[in-house]
Backbone bond lengths (Angstrom), bond angles and torsions (degrees), N, CA, C in turn:
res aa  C-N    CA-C-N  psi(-1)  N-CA   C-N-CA  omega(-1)  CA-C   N-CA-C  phi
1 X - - - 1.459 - - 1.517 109.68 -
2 X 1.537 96.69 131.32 2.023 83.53 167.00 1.588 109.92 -99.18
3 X 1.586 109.17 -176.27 1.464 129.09 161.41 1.309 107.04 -136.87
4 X 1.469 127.75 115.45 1.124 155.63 176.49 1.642 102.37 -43.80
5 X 1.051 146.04 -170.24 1.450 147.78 141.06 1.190 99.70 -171.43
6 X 1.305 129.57 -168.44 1.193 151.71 -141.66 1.751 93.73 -101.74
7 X 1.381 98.98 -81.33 1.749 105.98 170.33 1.481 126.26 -80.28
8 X 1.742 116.51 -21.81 1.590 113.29 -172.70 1.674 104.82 -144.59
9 X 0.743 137.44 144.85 1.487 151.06 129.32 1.222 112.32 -37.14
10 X 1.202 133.62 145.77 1.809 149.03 -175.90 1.791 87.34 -140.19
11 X 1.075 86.87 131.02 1.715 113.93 164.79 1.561 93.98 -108.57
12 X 1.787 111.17 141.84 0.890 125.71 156.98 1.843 116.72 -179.67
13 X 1.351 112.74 176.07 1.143 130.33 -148.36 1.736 118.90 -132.99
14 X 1.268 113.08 92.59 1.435 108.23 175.45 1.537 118.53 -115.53
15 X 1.399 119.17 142.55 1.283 117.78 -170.18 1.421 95.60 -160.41
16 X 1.581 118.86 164.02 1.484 121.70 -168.69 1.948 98.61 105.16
17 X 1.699 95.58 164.14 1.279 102.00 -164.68 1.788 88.27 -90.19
18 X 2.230 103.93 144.28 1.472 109.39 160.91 1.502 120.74 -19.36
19 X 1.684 106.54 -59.70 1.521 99.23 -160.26 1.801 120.69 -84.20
20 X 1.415 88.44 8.07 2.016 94.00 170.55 1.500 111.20 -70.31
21 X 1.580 108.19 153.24 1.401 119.27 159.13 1.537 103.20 -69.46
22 X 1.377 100.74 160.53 2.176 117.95 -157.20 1.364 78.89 -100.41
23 X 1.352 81.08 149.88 2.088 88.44 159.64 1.521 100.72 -157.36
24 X 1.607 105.94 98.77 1.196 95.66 -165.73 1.676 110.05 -102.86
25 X 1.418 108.89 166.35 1.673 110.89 -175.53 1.624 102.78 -140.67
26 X 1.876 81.65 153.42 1.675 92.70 -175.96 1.709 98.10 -157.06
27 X 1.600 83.88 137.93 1.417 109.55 -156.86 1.399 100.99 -67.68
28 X 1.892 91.80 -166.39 1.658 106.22 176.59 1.321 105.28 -99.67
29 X 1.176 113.77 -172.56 1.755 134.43 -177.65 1.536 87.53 -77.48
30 X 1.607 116.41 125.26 1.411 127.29 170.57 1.289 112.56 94.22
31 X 1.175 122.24 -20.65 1.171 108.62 -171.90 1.559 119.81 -109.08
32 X 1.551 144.49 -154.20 1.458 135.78 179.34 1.626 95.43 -134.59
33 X 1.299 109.92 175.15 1.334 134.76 156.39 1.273 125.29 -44.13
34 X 1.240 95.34 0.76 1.892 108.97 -159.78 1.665 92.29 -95.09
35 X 1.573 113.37 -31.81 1.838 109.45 -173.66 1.242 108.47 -76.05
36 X 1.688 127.14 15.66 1.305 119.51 165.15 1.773 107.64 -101.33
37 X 1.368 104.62 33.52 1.861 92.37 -147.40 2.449 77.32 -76.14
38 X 1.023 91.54 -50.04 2.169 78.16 176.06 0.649 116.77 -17.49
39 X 1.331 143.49 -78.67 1.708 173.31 88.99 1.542 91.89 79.27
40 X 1.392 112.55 -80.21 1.516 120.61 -128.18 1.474 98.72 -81.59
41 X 1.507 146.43 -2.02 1.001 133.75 -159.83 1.317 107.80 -108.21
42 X 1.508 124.69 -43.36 1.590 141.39 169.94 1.658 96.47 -50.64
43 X 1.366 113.70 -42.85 1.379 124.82 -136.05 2.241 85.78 -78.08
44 X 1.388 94.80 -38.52 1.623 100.63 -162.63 1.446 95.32 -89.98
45 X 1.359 117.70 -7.43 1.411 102.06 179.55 1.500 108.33 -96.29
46 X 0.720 116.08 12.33 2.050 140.45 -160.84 1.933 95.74 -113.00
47 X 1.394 104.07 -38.39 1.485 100.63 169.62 1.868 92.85 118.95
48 X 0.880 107.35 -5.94 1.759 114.25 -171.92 1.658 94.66 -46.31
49 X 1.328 103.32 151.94 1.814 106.55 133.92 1.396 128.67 -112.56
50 X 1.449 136.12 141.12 1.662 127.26 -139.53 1.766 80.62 -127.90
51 X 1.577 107.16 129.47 1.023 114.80 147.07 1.649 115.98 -121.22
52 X 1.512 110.10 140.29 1.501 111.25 -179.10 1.198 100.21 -140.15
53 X 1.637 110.85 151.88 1.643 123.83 -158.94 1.627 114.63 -141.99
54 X 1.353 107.12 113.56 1.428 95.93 173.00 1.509 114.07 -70.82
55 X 1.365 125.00 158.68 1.633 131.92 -166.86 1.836 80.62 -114.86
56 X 1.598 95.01 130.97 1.290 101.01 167.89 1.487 133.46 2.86
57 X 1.141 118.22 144.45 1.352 112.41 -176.54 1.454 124.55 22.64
58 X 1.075 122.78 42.78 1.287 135.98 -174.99 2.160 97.55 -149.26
59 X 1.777 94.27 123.90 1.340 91.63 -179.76 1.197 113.50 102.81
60 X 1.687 94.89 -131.79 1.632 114.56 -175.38 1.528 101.15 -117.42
61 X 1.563 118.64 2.69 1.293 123.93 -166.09 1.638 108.65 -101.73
62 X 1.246 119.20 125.25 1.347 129.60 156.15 1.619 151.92 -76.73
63 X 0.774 136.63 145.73 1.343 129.72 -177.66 1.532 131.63 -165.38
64 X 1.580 92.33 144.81 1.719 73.59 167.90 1.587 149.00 -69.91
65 X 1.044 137.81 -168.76 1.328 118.62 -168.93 1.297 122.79 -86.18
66 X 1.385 128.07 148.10 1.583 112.33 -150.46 2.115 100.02 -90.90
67 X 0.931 82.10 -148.59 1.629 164.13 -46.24 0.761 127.97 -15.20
68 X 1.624 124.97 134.41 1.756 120.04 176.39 1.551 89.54 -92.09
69 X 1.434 102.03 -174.69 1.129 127.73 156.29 1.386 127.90 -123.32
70 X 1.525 158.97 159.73 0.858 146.59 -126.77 1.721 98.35 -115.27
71 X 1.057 115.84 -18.81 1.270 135.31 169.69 1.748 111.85 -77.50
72 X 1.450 104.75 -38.28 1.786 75.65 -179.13 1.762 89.02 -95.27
73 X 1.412 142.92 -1.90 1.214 119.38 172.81 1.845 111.59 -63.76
74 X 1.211 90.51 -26.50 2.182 109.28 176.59 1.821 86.49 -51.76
75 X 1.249 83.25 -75.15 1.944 85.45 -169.33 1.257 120.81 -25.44
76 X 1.557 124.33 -51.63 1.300 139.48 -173.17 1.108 111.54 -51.59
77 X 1.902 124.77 -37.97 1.269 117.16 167.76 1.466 113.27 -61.23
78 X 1.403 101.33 -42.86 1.796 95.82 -173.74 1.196 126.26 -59.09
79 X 1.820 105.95 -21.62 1.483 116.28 -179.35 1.492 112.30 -58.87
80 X 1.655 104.59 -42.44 1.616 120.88 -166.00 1.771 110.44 -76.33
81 X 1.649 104.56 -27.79 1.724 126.55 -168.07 2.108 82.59 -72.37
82 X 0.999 119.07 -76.68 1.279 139.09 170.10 1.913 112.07 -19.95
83 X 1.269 101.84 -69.07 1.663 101.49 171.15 1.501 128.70 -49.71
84 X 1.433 108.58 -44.35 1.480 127.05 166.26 1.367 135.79 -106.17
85 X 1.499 90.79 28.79 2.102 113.13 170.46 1.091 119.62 54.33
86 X 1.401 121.79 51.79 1.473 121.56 -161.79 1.604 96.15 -128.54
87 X 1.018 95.07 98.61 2.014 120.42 -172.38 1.805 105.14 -75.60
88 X 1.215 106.87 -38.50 1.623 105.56 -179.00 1.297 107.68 -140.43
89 X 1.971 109.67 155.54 1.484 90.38 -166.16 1.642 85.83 -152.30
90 X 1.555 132.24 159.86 0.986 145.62 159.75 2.203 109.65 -87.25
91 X 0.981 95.84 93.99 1.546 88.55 179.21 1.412 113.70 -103.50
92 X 2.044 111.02 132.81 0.993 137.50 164.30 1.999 115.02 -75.69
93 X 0.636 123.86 152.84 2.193 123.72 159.51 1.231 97.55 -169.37
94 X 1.232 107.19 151.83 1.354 125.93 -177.46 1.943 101.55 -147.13
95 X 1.655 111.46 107.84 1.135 111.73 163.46 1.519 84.17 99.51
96 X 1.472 104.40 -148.82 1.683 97.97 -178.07 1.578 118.92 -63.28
97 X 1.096 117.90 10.26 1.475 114.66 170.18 1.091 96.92 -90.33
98 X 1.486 132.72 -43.20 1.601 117.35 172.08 1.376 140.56 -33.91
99 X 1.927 93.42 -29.50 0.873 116.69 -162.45 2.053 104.07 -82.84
100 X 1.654 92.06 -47.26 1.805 103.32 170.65 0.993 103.60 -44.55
101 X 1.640 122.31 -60.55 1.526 116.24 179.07 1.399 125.34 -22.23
102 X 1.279 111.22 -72.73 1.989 120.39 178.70 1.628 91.55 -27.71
103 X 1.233 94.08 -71.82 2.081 108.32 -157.80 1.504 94.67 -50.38
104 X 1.064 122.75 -55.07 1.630 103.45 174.72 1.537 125.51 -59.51
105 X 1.118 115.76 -28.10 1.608 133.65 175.64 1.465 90.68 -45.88
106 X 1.582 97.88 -73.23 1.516 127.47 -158.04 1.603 111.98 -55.66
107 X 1.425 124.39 -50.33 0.959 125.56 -175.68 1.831 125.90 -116.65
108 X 1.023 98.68 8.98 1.775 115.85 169.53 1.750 110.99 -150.67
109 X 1.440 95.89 47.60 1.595 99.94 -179.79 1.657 112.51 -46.77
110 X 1.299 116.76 -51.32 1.531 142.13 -177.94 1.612 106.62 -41.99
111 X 1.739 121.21 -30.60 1.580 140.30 -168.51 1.667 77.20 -89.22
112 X 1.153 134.15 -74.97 1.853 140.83 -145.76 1.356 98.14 -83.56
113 X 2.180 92.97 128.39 1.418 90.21 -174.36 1.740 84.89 -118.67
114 X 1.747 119.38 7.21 1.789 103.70 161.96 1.539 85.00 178.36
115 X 1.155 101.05 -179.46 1.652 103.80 -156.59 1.544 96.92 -156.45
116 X 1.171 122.76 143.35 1.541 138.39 -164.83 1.579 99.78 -158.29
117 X 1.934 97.38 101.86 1.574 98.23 171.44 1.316 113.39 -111.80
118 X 1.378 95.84 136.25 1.760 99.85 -171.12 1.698 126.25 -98.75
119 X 1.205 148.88 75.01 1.229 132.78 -151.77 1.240 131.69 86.71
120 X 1.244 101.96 42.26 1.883 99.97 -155.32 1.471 99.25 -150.44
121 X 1.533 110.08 174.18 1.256 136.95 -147.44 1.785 108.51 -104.09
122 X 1.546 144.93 167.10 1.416 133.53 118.14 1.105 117.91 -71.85
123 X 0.928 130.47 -26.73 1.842 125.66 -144.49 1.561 93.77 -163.50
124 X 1.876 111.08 137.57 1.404 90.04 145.24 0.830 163.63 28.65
125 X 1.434 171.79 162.29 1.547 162.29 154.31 1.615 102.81 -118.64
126 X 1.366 102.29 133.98 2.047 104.73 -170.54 1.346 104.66 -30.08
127 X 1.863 115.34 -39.00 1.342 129.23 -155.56 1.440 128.51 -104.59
128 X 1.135 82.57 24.04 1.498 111.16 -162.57 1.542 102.62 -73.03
129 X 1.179 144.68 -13.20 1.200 145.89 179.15 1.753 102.68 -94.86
130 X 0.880 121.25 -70.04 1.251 117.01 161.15 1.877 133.68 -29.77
131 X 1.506 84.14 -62.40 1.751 108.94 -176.21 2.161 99.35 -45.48
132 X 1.433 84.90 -64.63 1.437 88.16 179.20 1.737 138.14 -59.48
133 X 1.627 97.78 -43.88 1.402 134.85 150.02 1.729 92.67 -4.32
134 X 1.331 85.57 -88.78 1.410 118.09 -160.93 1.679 114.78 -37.20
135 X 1.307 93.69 -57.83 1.517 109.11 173.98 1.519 116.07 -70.58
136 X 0.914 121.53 -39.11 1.898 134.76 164.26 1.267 104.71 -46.23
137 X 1.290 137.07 -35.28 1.594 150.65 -165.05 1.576 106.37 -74.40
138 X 2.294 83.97 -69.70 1.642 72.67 -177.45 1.791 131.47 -67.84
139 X 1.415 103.77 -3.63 1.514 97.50 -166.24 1.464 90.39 -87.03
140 X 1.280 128.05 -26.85 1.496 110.33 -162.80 1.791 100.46 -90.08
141 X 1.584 118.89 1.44 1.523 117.47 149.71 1.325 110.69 -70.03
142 X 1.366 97.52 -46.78 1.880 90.25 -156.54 1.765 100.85 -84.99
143 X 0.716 151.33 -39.47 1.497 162.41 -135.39 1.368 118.57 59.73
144 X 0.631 104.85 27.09 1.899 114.94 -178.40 1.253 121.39 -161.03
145 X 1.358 118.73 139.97 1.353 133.62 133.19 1.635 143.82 -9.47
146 X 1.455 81.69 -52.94 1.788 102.80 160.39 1.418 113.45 -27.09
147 X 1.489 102.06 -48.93 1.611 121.46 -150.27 1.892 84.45 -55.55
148 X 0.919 122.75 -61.48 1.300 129.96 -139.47 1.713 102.06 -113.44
149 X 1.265 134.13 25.49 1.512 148.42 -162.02 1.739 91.47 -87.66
150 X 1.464 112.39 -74.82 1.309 100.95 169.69 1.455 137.37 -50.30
151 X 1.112 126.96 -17.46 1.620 124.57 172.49 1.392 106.36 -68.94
152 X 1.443 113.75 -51.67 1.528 123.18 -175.18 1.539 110.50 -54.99
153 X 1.491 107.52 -45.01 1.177 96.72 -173.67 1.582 129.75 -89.29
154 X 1.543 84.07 14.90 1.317 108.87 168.09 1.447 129.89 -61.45
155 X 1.795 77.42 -45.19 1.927 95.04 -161.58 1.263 98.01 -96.28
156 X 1.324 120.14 -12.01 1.494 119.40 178.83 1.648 127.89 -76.71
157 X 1.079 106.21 -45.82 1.515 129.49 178.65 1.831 120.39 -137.38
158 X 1.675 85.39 126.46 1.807 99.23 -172.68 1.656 107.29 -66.31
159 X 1.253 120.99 147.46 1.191 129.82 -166.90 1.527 104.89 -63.89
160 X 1.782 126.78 -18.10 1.138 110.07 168.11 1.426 129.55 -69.31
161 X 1.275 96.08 -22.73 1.881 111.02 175.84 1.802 97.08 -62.96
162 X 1.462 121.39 -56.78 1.287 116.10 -174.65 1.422 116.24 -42.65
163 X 1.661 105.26 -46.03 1.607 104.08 -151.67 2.092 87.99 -83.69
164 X 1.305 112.76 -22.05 1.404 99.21 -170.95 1.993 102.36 -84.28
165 X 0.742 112.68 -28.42 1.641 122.35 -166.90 1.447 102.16 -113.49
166 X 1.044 153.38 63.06 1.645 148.72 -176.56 1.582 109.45 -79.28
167 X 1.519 108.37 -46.61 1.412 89.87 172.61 1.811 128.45 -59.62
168 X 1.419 106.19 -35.23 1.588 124.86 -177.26 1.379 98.63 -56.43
169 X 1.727 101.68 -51.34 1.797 99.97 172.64 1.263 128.21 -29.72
170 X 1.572 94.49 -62.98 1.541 97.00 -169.19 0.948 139.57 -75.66
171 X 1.712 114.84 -7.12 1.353 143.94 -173.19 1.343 100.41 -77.92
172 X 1.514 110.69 -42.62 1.680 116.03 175.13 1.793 107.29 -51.11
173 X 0.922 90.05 -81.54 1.561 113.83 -172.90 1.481 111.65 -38.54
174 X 2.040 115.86 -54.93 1.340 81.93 159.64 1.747 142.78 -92.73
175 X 1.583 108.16 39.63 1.219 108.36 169.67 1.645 108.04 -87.74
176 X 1.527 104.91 -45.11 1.446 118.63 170.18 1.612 122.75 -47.87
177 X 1.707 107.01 -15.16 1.304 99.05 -170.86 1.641 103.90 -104.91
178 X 1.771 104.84 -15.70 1.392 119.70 175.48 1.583 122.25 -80.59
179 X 1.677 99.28 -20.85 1.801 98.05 160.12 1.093 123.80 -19.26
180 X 1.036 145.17 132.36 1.617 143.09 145.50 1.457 130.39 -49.33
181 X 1.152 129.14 96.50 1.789 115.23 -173.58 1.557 120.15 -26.20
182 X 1.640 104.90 -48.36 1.341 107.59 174.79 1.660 117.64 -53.41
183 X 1.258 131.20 -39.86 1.638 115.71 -177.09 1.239 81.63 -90.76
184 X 1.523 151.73 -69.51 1.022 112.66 -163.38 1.933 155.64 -46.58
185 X 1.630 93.22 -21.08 1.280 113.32 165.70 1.409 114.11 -81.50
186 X 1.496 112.08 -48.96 1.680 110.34 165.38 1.340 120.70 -51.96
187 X 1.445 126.70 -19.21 1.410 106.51 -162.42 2.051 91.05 -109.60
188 X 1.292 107.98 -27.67 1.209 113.11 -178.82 1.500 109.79 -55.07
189 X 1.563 119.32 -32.00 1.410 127.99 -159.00 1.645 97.71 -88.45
190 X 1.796 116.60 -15.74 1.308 104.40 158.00 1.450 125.63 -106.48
191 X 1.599 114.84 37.64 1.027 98.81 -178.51 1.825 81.03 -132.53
192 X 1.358 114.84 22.88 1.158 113.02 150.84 1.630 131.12 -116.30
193 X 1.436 102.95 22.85 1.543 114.16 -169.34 1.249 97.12 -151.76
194 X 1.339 142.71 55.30 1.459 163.13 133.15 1.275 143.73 -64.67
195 X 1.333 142.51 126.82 1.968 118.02 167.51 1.477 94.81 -159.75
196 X 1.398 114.14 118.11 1.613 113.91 171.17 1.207 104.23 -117.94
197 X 1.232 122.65 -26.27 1.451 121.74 -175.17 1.298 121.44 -8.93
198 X 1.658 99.57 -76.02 1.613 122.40 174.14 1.355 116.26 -38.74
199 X 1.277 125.63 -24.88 1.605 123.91 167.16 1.602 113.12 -114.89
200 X 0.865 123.09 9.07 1.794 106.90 171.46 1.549 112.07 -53.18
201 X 1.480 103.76 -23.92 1.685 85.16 -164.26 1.447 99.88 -69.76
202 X 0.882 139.53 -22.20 1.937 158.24 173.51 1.789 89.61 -44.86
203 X 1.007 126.98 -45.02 1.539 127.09 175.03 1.481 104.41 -41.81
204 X 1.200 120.31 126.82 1.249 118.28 162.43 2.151 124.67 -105.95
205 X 1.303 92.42 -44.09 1.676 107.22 -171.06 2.084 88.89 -65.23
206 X 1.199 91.70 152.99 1.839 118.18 -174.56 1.655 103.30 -70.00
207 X 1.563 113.71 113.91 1.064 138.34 152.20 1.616 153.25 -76.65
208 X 1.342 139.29 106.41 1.114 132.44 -164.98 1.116 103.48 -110.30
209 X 1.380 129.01 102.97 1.730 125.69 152.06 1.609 114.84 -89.25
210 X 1.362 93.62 126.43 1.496 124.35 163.29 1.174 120.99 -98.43
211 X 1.268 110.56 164.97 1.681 139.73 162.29 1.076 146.25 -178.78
212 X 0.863 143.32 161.17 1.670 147.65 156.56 1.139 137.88 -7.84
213 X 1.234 159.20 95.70 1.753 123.98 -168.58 1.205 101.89 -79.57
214 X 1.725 130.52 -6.78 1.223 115.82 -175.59 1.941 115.41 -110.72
215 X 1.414 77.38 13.19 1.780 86.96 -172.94 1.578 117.57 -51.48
216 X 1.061 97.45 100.42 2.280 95.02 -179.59 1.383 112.49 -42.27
217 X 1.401 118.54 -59.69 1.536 122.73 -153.43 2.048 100.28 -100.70
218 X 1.347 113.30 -50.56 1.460 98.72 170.02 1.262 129.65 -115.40
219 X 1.726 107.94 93.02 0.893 112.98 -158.60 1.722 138.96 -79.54
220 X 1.526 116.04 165.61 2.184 97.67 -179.32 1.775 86.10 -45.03
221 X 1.286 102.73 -81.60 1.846 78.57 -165.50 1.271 164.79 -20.08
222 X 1.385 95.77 -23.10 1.860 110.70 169.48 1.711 106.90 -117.92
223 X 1.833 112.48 -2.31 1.255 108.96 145.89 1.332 137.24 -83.11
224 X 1.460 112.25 -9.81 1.543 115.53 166.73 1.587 101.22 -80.16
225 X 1.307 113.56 -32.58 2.204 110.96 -162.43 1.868 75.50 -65.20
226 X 0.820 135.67 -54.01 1.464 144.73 -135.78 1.736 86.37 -83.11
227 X 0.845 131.74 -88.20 1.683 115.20 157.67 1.194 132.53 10.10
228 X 1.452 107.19 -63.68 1.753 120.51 -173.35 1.126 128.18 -60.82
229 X 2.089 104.91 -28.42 1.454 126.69 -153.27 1.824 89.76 -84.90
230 X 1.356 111.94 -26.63 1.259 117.22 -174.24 1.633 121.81 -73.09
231 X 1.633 115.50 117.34 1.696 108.01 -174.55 1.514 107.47 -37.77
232 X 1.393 98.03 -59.39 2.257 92.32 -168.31 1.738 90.43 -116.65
233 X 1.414 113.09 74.53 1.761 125.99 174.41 1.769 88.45 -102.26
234 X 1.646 105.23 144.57 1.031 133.22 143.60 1.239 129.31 -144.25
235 X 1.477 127.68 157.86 1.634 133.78 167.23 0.980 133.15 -86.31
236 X 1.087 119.65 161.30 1.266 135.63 145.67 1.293 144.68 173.65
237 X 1.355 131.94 167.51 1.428 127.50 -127.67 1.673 103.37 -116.55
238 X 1.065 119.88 159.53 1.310 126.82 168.77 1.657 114.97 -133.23
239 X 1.859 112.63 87.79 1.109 101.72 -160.85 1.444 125.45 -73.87
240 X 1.414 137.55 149.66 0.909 117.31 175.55 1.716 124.64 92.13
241 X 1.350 90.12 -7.77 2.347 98.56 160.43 1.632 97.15 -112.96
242 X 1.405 95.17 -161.65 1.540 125.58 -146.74 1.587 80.17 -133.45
243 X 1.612 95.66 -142.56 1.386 113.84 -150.88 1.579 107.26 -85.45
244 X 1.898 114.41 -25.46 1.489 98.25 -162.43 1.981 88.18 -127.85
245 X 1.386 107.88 78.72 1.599 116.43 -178.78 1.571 117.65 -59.79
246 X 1.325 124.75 -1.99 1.520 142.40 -172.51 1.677 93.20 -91.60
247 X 1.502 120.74 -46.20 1.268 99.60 -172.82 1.659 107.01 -94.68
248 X 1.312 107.47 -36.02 1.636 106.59 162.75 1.119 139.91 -56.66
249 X 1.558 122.45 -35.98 1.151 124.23 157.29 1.354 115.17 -89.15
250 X 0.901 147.84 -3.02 1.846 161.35 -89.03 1.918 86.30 -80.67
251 X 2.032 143.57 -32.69 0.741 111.43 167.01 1.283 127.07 -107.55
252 X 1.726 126.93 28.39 0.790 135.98 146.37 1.376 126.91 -75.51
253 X 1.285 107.77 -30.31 1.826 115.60 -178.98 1.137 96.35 -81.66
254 X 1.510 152.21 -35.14 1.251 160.92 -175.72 1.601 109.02 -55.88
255 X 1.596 98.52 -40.93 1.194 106.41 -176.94 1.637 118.47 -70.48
256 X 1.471 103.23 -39.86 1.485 103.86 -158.88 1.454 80.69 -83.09
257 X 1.673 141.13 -63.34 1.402 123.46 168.57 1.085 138.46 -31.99
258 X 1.185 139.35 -12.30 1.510 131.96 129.81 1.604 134.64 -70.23
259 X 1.186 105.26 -27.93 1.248 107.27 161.02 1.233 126.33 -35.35
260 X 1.776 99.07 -68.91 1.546 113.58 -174.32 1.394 122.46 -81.65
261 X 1.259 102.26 -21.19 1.628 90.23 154.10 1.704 123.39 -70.11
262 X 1.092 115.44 -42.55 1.452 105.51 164.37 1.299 137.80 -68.12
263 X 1.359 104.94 -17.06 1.659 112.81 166.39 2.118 102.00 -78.77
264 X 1.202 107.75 -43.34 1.349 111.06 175.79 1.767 109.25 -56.39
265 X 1.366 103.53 -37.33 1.922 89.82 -174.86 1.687 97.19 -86.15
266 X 1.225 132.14 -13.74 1.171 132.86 -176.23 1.575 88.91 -77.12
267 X 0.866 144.61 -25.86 1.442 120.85 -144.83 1.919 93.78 -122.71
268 X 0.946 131.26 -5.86 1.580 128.70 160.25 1.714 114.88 -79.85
């Protein structure tokens, strides 16, 4: 389904019965709505309703040219929460959706009834001018995504997932290679001009950060500090993946995501 707007189109996807609690998810940089496809089936047989959202130029979703900021990508959910009357929501992100997460925490606390960040950041990275720099360069040589499909899917998924799952592989990879430079440079340029840290403790509703044990760039270590900052933050680990543990572990992550949603509706 789209939503029209003023400057961009939002692609997105709802399914599950009216009277379920939402649990909505939002991807990483490069990738679509499609890396929640694990997710949605446990989730609807549980009674959930699933909303999933491509982030600008990513997907089926359009936009104008960035820089975004990480705050109006927050909005975009609210734009989509808003079109299809969805007043409260359980939100999943993984990677820069982790990152939407906070900003929705932060600035539509009243919408978030618990929050689950997967692989992801508070703030910036020291190197974040560079890190991104770098990658912003080559795509606007090469015109594509392509350029850089294999690195990502490097850091994303361990080569045993490749050699056991090849089709799942490739489905990843070529969404990552079908990105658009434009959201990818727009959304990259806000995930290099960020800092919530300093206010998470302002979070009130119950938090679970996850990750990887093998995650290169966000690591258990600055996902436990990222934990702590949170009033009711906890961890936990997914031993043995990389960057995107929902499709690698897909029934282990299934597991701990039901959990906490049911400990979360138990606990309001």
């Amino acid at each position: 389904m789209l939503l029209p707007l003023r400057d961009r189109t939002l692609c997105y996807d709802l399914v599950g019965p009216e009277s379920g609690e939402v649990v909505v998810f939002s991807h990483s940089l490069a990738a679509d709505l499609g890396l929640w496809a694990e997710q949605v089936p446990p989730l609807l047989a549980a009674g959930y309703r699933v909303l999933r959202v491509d982030l600008r130029g990513h997907g089926g979703s359009r936009g104008a040219p960035g820089p975004y900021t990480i705050d109006e990508l927050a909005d975009d959910l609210i734009a989509v929460a808003d079109s299809t009357g969805i007043e409260r929501l359980h939100f999943v992100g993984l990677s820069i959706g982790g990152a939407i997460g906070q900003s929705l925490a932060l600035r539509h606390p009243h919408r978030v009834a618990s929050l689950m960040l997967c692989d992801t950041q508070s703030e910036s990275f020291p190197d974040a001018a560079n890190h991104w720099g770098k990658r912003i360069e080559t795509l606007q040589q090469t015109g594509t995504v392509e350029s850089i499909a294999d690195e990502t899917m490097g850091r994303w998924l361990t080569q045993g997932f490749r050699e056991s799952h090849p089709q799942r592989w490739q489905q990843i990879r070529a969404t990552v290679a079908g990105c658009t430079v434009a959201g990818y440079v727009g959304c990259a340029q806000a995930l290099a001009n960020f800092n919530y840290t300093g206010r998470l403790h302002e979070v009130t509703v119950p938090v679970l950060v996850t990750c990887g044990s093998e995650d290169p760039r966000a690591t258990p270590e600055e996902s436990r500090r990222i934990a702590a900052l949170f009033r009711a933050g906890r961890y936990e680990e997914f031993v043995g993946a990389r960057h995107v543990p929902n499709v690698e572990q897909p029934e282990n992550f299934n597991r701990v995501l039901g959990a906490w949603l049911q400990e979360t509706r138990a606990s309001r």
